[in-house]
C-alpha positions in Angstrom: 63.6 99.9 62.5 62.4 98.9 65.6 62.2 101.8 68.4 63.4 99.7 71.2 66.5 99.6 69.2 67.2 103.1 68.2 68.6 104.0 71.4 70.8 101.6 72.1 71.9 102.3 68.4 72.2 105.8 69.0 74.0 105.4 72.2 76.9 103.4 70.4 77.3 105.3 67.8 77.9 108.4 70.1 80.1 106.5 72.0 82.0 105.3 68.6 81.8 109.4 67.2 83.1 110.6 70.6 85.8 108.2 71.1 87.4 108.8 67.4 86.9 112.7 67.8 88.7 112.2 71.0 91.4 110.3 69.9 91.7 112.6 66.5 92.3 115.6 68.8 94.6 114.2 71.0 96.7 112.7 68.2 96.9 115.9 65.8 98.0 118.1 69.0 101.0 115.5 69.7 102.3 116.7 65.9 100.9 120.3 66.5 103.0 120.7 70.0 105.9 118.9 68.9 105.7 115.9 71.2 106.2 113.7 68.2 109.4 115.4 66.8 111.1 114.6 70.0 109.5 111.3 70.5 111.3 110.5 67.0 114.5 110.5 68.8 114.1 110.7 72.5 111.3 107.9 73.0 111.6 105.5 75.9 109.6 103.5 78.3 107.1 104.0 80.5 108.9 104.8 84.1 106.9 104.5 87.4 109.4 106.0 89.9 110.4 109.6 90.7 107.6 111.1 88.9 105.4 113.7 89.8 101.7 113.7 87.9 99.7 116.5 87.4 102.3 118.9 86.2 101.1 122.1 84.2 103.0 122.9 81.5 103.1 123.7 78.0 105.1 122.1 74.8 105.2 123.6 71.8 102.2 126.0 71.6 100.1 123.6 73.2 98.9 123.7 77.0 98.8 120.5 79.0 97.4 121.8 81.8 97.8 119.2 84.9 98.1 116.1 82.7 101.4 115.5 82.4 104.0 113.6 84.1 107.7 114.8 85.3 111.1 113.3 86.4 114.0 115.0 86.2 116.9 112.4 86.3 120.7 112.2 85.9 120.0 111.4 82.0 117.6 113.7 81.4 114.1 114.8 81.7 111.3 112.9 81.8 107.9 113.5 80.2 104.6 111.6 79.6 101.2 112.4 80.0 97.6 110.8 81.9 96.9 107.6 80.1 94.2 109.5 78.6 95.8 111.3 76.2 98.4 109.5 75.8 97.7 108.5 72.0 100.5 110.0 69.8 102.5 111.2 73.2 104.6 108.3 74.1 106.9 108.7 76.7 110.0 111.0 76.6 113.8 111.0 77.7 115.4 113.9 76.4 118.9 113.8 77.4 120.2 117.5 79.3 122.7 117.6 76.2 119.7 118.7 74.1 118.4 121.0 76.6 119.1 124.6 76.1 118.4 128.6 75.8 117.1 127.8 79.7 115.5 130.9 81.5 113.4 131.7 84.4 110.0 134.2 83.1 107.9 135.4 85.1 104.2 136.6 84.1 102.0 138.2 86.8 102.3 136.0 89.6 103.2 132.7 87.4 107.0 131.5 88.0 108.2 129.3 85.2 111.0 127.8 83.4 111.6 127.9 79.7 113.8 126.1 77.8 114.3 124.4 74.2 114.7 120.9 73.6 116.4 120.6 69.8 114.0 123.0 68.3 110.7 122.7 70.8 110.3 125.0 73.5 109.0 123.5 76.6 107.4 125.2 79.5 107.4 124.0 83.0 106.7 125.6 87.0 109.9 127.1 88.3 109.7 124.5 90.7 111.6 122.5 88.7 114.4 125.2 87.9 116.6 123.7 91.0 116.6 120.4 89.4 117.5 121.6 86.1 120.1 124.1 86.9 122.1 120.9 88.7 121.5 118.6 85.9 122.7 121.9 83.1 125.4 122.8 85.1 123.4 126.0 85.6 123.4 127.0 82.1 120.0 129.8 82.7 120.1 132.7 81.2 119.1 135.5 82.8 115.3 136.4 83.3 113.8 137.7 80.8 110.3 138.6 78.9 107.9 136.4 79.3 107.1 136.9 75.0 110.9 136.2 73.9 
């Protein structure tokens, strides 16, 4: 083989290993978090308006630290994530009917709110407990440990 070609060569066949890894990891953590359990039912759309990007959070056991996006509407709430990892985490509706066991926990000086959605526990900044607790018809449960 030519040297003037083994760079080239060895640059797209990074590019290809890097860009499957990439999209491996991204897709096994949308089964691992849960995202695809709820997507089987609650699925929907992309939306553009009323949504705020960058959100921290957390679904299932896994952390999506300032990638995803949230709306909270009069059907439900909203989630999706940056286009980037979007592979296996389609957008998702998930109606305030399915939302429940909603509390406020506090851990050192982190504010959040904590609910399940069928059987997946999401995580979220308290900042959206207002919205929530009009759209639940204030069905929170009183504060509690930030392990229950």
């Amino acid at each position: 083989m030519k040297p003037s070609l083994l760079v080239p060569l060895i640059i797209v066949g990074f590019s290809i290993f890097f860009v499957s890894l990439w999209s491996g990891i991204v897709y096994l953590l949308s089964y691992l978090s849960g995202w695809q359990t709820l997507a089987s039912q609650y699925r929907v759309q992309p939306r553009q308006e009323g949504i705020e990007s960058n959100v921290y959070g957390r679904v299932g056991f896994v952390n999506y630290n300032g990638v995803l996006k949230v709306a909270c509407t009069e059907q439900g709430l909203y989630l999706s994530v940056m286009n980037v990892f979007s592979l296996g985490h389609p957008p998702i509706l998930i109606p305030w009917s399915s939302v429940h066991d909603i509390r406020e926990q506090h851990l050192l000086f982190q504010a959040t709110v904590v609910f399940n959605a069928d059987s997946t526990r999401i995580t979220l900044p308290s900042r959206f407990m207002t919205p929530i607790r009009q759209y639940t018809s204030g069905r929170i449960q009183p504060s509690g440990s930030p392990y229950s």
